[in-house]
MOPAC internal coordinates of N, CA, C and O (Angstrom, degrees):
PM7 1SCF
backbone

  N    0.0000 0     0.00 0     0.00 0    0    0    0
  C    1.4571 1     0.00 0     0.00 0    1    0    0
  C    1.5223 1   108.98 1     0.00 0    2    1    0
  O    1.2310 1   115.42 1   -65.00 1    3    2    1
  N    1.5371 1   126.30 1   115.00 1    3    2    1
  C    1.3398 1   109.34 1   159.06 1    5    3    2
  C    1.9093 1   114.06 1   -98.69 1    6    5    3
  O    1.2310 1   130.76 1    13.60 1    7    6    5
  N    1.2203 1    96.85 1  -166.40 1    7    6    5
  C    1.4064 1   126.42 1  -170.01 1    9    7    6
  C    1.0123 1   128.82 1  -160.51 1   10    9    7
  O    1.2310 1   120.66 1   -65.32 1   11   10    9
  N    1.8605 1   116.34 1   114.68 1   11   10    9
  C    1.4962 1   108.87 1   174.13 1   13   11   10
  C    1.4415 1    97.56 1  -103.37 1   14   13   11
  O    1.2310 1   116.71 1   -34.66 1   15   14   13
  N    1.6178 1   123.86 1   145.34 1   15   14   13
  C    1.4859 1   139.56 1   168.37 1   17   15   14
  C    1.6000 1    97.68 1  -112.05 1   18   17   15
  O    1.2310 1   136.79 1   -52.38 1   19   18   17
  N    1.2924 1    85.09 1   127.62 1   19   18   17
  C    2.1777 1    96.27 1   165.31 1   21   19   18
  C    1.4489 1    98.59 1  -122.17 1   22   21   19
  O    1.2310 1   135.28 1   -30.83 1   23   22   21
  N    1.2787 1    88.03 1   149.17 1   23   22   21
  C    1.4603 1   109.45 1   166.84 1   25   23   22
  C    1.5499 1   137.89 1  -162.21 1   26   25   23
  O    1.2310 1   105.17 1   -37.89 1   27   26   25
  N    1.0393 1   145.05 1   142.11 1   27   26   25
  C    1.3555 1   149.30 1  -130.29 1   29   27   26
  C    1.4870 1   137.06 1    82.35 1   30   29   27
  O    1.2310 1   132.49 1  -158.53 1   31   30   29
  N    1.3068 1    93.49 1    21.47 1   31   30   29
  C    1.9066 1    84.05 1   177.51 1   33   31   30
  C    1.5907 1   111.41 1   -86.87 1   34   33   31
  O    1.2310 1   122.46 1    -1.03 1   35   34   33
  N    0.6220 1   112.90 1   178.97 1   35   34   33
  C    1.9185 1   124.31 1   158.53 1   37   35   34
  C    1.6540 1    98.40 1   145.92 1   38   37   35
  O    1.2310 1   129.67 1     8.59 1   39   38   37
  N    1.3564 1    98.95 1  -171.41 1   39   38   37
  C    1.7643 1   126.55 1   179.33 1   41   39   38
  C    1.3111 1   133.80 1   -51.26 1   42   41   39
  O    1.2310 1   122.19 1   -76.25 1   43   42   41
  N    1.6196 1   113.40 1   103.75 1   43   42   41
  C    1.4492 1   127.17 1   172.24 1   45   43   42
  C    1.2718 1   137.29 1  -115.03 1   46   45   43
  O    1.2310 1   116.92 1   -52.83 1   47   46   45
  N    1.5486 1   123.46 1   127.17 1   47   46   45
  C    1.0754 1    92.61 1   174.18 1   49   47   46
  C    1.5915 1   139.01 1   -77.15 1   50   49   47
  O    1.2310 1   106.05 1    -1.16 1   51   50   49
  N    1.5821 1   143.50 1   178.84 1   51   50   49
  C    1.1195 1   129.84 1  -148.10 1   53   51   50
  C    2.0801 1    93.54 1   -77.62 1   54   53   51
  O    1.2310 1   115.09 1   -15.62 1   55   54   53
  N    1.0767 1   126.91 1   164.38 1   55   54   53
  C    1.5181 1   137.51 1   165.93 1   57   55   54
  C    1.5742 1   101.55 1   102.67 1   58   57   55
  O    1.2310 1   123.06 1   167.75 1   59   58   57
  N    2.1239 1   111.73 1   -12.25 1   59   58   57
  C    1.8960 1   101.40 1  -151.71 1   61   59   58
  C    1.1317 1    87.26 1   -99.65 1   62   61   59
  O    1.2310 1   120.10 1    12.96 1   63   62   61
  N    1.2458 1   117.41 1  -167.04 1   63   62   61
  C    1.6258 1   151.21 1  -140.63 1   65   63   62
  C    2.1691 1   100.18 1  -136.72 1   66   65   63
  O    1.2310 1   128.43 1   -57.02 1   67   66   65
  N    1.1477 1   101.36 1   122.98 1   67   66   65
  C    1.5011 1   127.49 1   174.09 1   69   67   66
  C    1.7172 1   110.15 1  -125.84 1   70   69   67
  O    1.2310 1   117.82 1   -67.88 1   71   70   69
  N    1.2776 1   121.76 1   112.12 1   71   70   69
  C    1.4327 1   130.35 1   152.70 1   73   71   70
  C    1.7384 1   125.84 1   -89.07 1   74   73   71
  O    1.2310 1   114.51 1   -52.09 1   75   74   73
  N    1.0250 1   128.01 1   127.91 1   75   74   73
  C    1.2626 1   115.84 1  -166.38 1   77   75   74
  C    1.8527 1    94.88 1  -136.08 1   78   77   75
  O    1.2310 1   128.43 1   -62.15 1   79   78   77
  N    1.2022 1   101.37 1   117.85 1   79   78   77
  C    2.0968 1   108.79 1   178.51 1   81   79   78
  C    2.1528 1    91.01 1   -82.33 1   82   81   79
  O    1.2310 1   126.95 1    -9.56 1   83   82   81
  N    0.9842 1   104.24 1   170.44 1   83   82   81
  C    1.2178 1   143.27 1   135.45 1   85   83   82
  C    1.2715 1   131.14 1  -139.90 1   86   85   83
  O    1.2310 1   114.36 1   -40.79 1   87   86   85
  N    1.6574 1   128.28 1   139.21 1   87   86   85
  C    1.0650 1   123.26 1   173.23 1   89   87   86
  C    1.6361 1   113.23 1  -130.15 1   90   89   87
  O    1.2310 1   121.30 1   -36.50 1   91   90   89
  N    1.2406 1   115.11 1   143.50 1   91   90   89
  C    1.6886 1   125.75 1   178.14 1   93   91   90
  C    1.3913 1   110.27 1   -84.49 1   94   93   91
  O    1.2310 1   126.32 1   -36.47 1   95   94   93
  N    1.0551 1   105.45 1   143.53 1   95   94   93
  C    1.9447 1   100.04 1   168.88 1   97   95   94
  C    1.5542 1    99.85 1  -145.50 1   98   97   95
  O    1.2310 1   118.53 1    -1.49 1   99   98   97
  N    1.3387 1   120.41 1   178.51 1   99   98   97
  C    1.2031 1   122.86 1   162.19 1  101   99   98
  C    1.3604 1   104.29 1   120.53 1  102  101   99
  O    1.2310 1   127.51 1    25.97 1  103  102  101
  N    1.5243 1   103.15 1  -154.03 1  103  102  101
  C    1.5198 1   116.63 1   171.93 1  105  103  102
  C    1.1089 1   125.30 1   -99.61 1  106  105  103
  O    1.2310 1   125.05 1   -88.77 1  107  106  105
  N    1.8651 1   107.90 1    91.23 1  107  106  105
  C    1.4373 1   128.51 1  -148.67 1  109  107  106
  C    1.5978 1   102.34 1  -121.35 1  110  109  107
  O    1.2310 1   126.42 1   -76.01 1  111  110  109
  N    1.0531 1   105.26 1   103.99 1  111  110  109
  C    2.2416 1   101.47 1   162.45 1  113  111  110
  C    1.0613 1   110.30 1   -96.98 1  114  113  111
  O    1.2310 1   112.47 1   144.34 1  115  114  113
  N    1.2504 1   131.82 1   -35.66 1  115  114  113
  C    1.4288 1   116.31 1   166.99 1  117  115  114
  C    1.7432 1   122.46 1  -153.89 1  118  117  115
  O    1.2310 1   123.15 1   -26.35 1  119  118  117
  N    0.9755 1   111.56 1   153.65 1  119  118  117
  C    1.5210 1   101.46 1  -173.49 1  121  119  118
  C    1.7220 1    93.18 1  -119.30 1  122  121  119
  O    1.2310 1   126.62 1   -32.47 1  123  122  121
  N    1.7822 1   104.87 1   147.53 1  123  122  121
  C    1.5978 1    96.63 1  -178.34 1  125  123  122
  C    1.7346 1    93.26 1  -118.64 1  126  125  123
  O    1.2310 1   119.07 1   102.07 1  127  126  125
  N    1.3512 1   119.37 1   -77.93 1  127  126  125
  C    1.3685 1   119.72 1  -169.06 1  129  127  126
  C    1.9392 1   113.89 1   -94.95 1  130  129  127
  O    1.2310 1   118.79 1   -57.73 1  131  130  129
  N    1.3290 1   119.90 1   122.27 1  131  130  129
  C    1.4365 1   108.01 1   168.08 1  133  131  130
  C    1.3366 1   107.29 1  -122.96 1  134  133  131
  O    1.2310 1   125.67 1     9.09 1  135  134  133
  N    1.2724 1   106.71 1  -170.91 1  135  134  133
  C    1.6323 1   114.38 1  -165.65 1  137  135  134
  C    1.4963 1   113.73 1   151.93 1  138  137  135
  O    1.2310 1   128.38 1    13.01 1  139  138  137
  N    1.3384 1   101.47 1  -166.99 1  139  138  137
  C    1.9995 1   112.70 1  -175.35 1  141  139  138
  C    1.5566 1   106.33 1  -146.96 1  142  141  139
  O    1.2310 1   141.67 1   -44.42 1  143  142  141
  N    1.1078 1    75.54 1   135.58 1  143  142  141
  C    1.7998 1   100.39 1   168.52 1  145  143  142
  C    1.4631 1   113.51 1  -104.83 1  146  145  143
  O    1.2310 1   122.23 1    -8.48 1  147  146  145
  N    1.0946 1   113.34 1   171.52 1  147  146  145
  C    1.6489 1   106.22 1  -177.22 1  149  147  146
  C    2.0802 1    96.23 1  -155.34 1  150  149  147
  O    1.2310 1   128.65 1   -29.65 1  151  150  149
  N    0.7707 1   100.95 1   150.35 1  151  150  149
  C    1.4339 1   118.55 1   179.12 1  153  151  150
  C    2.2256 1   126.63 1  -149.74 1  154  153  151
  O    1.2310 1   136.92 1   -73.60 1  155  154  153
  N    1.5975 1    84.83 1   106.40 1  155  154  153
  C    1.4339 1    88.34 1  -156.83 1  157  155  154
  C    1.7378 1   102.52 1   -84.49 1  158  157  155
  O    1.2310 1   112.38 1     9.84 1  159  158  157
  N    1.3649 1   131.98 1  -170.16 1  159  158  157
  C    1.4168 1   121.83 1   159.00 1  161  159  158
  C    1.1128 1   136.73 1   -67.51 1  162  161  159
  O    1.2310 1   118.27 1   -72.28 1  163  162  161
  N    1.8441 1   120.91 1   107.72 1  163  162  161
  C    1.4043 1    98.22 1   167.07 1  165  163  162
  C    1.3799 1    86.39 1   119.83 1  166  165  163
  O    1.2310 1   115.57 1   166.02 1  167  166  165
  N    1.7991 1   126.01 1   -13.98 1  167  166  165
  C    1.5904 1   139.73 1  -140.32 1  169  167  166
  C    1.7477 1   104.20 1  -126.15 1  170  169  167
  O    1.2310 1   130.04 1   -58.13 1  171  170  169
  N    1.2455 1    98.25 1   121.87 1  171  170  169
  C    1.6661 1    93.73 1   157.34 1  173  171  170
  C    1.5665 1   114.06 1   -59.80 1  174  173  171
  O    1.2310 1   129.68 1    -7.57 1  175  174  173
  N    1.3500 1    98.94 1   172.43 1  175  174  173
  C    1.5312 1    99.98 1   177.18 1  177  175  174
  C    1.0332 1   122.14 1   -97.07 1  178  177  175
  O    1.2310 1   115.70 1   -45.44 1  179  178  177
  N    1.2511 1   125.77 1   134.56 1  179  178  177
  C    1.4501 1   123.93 1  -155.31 1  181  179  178
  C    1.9740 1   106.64 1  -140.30 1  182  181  179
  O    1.2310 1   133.61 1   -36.44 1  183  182  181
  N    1.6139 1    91.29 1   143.56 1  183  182  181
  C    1.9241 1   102.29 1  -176.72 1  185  183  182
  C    1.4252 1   106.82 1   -69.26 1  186  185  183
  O    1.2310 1   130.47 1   -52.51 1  187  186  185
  N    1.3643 1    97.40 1   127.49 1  187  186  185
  C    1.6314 1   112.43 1   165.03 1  189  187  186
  C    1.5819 1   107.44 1   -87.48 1  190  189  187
  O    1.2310 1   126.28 1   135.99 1  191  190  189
  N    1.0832 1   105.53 1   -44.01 1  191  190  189
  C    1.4607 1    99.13 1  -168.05 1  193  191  190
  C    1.8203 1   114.77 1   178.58 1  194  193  191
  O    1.2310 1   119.66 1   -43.85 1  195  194  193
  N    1.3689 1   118.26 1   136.15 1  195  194  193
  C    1.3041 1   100.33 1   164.72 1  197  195  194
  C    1.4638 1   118.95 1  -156.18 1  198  197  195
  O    1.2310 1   122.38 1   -13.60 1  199  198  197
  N    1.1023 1   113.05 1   166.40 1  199  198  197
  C    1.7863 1   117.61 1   177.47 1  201  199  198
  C    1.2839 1   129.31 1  -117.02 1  202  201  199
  O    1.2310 1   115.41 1   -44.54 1  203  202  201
  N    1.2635 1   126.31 1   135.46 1  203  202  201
  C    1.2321 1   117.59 1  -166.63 1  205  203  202
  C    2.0273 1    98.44 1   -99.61 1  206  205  203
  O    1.2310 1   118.02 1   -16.91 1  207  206  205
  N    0.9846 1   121.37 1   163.09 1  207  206  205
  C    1.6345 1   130.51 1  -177.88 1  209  207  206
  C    1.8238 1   105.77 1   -48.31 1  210  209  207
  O    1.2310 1   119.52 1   -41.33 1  211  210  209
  N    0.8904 1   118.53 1   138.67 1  211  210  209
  C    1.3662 1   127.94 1  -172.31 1  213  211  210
  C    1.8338 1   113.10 1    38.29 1  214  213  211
  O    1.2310 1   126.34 1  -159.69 1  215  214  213
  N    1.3805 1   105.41 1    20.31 1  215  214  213
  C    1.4963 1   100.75 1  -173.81 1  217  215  214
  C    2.0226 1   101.48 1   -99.39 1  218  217  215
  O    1.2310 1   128.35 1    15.67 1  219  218  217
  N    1.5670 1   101.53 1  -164.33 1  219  218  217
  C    1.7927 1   115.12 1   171.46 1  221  219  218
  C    1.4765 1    83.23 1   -98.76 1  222  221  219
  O    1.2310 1   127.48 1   -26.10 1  223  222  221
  N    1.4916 1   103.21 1   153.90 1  223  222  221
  C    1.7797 1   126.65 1   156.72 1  225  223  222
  C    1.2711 1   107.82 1   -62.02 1  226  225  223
  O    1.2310 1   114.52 1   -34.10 1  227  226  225
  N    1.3243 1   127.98 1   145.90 1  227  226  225
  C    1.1297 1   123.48 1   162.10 1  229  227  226
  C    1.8815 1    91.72 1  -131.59 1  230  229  227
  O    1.2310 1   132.72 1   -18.02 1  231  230  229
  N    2.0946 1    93.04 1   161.98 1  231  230  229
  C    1.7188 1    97.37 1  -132.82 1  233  231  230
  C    1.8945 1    65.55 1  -132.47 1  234  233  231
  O    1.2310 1   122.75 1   -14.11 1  235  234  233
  N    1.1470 1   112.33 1   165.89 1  235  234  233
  C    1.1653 1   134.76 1   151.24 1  237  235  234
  C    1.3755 1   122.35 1   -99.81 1  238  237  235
  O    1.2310 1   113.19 1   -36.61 1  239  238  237
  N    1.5150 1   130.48 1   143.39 1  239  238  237
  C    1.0761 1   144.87 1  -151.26 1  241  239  238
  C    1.8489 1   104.59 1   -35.87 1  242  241  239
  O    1.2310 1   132.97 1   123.81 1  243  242  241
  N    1.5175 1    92.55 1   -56.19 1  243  242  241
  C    1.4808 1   100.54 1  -150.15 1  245  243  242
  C    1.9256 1    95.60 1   -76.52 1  246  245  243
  O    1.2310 1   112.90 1   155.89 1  247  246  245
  N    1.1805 1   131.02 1   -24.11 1  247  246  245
  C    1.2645 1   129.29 1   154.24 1  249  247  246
  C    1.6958 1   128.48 1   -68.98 1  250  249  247
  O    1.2310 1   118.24 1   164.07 1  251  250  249
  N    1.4188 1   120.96 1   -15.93 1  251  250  249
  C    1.4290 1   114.34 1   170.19 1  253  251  250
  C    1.6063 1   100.91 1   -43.60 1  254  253  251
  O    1.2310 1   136.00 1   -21.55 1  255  254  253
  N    1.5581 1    86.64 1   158.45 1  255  254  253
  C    1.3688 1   110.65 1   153.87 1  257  255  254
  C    1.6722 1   111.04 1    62.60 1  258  257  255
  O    1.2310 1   121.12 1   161.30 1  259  258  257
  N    1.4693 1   115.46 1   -18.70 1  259  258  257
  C    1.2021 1   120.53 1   178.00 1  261  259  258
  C    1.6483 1   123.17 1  -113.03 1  262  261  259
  O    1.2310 1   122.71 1   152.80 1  263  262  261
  N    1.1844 1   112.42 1   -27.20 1  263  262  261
  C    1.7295 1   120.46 1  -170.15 1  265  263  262
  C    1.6781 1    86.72 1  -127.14 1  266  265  263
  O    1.2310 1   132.24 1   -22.48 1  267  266  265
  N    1.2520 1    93.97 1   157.52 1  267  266  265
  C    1.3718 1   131.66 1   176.92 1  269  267  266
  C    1.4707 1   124.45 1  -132.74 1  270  269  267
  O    1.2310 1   120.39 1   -46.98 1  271  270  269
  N    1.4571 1   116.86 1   133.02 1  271  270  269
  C    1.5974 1   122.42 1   179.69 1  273  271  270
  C    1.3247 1   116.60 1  -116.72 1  274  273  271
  O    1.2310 1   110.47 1   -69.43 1  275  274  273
  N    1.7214 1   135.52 1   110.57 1  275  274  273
  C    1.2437 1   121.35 1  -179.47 1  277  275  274
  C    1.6102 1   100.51 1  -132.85 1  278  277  275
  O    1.2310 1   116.97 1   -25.18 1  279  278  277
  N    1.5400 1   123.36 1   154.82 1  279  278  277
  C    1.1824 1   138.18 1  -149.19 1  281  279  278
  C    1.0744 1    90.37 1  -161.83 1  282  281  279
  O    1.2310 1   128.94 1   -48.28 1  283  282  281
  N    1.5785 1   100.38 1   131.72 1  283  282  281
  C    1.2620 1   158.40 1  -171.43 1  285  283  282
  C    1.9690 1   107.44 1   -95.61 1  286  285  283
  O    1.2310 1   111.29 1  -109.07 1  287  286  285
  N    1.2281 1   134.00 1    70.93 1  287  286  285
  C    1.3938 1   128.07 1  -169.15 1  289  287  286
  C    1.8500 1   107.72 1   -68.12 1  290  289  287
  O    1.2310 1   125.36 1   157.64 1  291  290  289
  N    1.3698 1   107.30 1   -22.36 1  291  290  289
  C    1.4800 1   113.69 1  -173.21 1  293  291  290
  C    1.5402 1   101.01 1   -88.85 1  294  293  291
  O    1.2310 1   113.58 1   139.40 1  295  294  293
  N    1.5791 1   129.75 1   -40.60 1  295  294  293
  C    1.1185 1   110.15 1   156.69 1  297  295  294
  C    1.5532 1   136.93 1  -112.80 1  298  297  295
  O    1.2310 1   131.90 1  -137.52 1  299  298  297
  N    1.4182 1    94.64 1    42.48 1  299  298  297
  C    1.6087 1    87.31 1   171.32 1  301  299  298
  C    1.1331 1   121.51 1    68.31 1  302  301  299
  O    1.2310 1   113.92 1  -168.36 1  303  302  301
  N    1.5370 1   129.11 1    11.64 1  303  302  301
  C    1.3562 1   120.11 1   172.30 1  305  303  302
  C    1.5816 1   125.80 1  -120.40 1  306  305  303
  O    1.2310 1   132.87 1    17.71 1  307  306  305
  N    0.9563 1    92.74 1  -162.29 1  307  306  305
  C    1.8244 1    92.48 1  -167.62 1  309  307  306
  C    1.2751 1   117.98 1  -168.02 1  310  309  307
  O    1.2310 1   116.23 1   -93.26 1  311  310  309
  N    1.6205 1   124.77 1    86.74 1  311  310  309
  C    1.4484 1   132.18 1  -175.06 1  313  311  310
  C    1.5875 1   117.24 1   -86.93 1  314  313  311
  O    1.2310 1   129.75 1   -35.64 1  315  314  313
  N    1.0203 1    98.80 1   144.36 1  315  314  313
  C    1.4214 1   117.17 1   160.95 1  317  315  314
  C    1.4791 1   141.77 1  -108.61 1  318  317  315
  O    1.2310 1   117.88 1   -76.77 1  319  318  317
  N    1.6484 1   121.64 1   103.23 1  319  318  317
  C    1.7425 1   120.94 1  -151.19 1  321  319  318
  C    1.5609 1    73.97 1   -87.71 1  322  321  319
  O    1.2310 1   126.99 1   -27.34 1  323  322  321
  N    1.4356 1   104.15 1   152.66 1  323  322  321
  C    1.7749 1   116.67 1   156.69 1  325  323  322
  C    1.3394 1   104.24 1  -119.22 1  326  325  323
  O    1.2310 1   110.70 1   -38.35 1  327  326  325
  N    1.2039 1   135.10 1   141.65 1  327  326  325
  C    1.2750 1   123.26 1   159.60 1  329  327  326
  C    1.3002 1   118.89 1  -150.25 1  330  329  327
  O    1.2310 1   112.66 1   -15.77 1  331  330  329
  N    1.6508 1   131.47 1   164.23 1  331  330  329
  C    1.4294 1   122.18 1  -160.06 1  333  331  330
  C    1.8894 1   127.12 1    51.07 1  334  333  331
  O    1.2310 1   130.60 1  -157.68 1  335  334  333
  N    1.1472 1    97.16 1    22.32 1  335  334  333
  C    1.5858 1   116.10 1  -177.06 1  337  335  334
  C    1.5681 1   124.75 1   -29.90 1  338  337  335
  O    1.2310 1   110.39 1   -41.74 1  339  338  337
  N    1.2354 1   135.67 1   138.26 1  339  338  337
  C    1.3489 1   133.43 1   151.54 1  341  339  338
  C    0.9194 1   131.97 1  -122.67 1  342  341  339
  O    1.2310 1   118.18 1   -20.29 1  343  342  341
  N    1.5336 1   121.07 1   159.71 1  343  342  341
  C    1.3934 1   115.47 1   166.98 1  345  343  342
  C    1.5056 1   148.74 1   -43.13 1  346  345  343
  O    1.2310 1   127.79 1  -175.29 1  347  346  345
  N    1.3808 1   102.61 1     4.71 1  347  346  345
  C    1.8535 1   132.72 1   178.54 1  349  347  346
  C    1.0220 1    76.47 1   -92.56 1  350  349  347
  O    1.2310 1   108.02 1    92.71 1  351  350  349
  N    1.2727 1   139.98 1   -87.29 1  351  350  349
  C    1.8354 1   138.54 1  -161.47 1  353  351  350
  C    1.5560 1   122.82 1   -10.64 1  354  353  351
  O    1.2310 1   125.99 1   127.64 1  355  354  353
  N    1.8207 1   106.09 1   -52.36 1  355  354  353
  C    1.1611 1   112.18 1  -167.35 1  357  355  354
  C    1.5549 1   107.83 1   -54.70 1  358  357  355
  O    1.2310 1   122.89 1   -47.97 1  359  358  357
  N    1.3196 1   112.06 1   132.03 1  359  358  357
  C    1.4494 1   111.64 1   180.00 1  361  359  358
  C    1.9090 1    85.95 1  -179.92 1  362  361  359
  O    1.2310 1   123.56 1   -11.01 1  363  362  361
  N    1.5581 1   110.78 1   168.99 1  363  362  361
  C    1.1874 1   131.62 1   152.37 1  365  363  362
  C    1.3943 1   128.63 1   -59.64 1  366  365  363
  O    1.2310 1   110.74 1   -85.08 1  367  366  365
  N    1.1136 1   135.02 1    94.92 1  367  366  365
  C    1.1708 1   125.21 1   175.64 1  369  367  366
  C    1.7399 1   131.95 1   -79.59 1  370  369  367
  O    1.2310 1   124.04 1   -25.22 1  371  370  369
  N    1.0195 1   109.85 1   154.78 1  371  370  369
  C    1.9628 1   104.94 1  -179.67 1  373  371  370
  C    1.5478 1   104.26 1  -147.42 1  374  373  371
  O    1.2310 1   125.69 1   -42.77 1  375  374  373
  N    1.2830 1   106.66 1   137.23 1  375  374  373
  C    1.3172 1   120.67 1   164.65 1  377  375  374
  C    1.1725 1    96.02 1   -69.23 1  378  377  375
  O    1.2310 1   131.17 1     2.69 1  379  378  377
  N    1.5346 1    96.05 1  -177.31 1  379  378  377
  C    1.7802 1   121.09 1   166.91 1  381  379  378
  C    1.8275 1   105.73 1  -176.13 1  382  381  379
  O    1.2310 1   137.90 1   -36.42 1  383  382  381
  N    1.2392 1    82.91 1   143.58 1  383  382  381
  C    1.7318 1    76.87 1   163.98 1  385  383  382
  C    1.8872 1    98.80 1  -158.75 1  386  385  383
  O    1.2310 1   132.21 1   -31.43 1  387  386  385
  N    1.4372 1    94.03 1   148.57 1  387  386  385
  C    1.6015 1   116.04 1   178.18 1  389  387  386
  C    1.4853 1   113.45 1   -64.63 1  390  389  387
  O    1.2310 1   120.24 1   -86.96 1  391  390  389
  N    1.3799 1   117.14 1    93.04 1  391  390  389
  C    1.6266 1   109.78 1  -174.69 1  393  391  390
  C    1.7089 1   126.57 1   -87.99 1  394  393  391
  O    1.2310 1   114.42 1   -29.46 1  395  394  393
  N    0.9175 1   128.18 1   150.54 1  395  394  393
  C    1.4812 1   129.87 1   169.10 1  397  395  394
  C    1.6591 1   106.93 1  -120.62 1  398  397  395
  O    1.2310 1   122.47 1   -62.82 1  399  398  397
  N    1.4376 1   112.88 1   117.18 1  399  398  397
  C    1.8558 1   111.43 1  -170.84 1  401  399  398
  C    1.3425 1   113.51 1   -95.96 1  402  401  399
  O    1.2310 1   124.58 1   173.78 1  403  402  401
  N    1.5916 1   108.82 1    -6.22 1  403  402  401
  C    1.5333 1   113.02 1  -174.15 1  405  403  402
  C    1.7153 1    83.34 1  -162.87 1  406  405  403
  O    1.2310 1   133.16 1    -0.71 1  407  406  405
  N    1.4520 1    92.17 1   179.29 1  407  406  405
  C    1.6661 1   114.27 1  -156.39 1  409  407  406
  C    1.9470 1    76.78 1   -83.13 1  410  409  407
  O    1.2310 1   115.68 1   130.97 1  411  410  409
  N    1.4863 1   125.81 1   -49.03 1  411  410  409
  C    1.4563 1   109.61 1  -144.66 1  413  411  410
  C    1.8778 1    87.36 1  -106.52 1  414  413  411
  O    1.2310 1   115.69 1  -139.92 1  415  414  413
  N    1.3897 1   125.78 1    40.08 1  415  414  413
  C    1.4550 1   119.53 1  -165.39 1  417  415  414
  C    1.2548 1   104.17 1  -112.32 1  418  417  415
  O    1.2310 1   102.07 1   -75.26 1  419  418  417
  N    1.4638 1   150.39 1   104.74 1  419  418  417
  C    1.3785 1   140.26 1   151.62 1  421  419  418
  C    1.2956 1   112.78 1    -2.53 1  422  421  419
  O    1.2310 1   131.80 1   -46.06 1  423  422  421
  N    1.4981 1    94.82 1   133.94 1  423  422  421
  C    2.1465 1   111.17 1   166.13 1  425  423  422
  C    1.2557 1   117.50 1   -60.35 1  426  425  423
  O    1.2310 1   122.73 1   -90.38 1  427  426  425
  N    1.2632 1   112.37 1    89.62 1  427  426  425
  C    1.9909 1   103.99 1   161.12 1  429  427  426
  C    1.2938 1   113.95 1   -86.59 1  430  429  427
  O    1.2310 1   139.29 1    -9.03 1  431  430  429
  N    1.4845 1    80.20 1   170.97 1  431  430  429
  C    2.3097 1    93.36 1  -175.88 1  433  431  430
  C    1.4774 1    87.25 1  -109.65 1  434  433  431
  O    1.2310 1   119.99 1   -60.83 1  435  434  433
  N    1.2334 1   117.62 1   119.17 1  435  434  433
  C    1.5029 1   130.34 1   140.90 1  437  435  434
  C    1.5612 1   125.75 1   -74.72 1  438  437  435
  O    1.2310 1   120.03 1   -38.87 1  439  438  437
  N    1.1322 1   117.55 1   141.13 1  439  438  437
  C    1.6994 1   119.75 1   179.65 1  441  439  438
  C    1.3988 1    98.94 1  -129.72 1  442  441  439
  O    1.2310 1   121.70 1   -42.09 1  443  442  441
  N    1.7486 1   114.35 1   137.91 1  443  442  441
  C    0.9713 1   137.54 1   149.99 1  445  443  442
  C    1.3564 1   103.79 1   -43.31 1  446  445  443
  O    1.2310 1   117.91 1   -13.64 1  447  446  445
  N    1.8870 1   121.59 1   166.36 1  447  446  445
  C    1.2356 1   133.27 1  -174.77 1  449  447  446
  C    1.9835 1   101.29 1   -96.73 1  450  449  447
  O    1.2310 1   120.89 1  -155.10 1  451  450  449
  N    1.0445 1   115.89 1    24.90 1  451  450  449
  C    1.2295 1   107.28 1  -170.82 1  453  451  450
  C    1.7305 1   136.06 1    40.48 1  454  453  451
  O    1.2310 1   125.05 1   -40.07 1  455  454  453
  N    1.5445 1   107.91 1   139.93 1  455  454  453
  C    1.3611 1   108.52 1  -170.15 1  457  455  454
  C    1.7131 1    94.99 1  -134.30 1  458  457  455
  O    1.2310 1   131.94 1   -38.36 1  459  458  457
  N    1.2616 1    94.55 1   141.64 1  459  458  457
  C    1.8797 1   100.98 1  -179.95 1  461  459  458
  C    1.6027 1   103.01 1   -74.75 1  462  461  459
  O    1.2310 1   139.37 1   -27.29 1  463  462  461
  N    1.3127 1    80.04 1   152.71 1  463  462  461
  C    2.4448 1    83.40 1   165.71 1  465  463  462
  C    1.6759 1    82.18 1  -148.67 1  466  465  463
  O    1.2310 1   130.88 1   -57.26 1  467  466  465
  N    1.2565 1    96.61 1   122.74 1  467  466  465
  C    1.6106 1   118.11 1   157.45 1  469  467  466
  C    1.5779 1   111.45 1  -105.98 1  470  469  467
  O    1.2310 1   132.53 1   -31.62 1  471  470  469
  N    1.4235 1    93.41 1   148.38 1  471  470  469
  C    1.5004 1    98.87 1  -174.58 1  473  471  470
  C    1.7509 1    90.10 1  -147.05 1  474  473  471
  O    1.2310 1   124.37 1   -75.54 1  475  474  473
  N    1.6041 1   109.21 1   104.46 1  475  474  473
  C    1.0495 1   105.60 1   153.22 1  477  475  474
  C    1.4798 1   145.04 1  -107.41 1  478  477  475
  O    1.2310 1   115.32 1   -10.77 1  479  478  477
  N    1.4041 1   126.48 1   169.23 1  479  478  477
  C    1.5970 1   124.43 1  -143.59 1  481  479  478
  C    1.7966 1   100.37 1   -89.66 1  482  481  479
  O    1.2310 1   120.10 1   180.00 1  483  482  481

């Protein structure tokens, strides 16, 4: 069984700074790609950003230049810096990461349970 836990979202106002961890646990052999999705109201869900194991993050448009993704391979986690925030931002966010549970087991996508970040104007 694995498990992703997020934590750090809640209420900002627009210009501040949001960090958000995720962490994996469980019955993990290898992890390949993690990252966050975000899903606002009314919104498909859409990539913020992600990293593959010893690779760079790669960000989607509306996150360049502003958020940051760094991962932890020794512990399984996977943060997210926000910074300079807006009111487009506010949405649910979710980790995910690409799991392997055994050496001979197909890659699944695990998702965090999602945490809101509001950012109001």
């Amino acid at each position: 069984q694995v498990q992703l836990v997020e934590s750090g979202g809640g209420l900002v106002e627009a210009g501040g700074s949001l960090r958000l961890s995720c962490a994996a646990s469980g019955k993990i052999y290898s992890i390949y790609g993690m990252g966050w999705y975000r899903q606002a109201p009314g919104k498909q869900r859409e990539l913020v950003g992600d990293i593959r194991s010893g690779g760079h993050p790669d960000y989607a448009d509306s996150a360049k230049g502003r958020f940051g993704i760094t991962r932890d391979n020794a512990k399984n986690t996977v943060d997210l810096q926000m910074n300079s925030l807006k009111p487009e931002d506010t949405a649910v966010y979710y980790c995910f990461a690409e799991i392997n549970t055994g050496w001979d087991s197909p890659t699944s996508v695990y998702w965090g349970q999602g945490t809101q970040v509001t950012v109001s104007s």
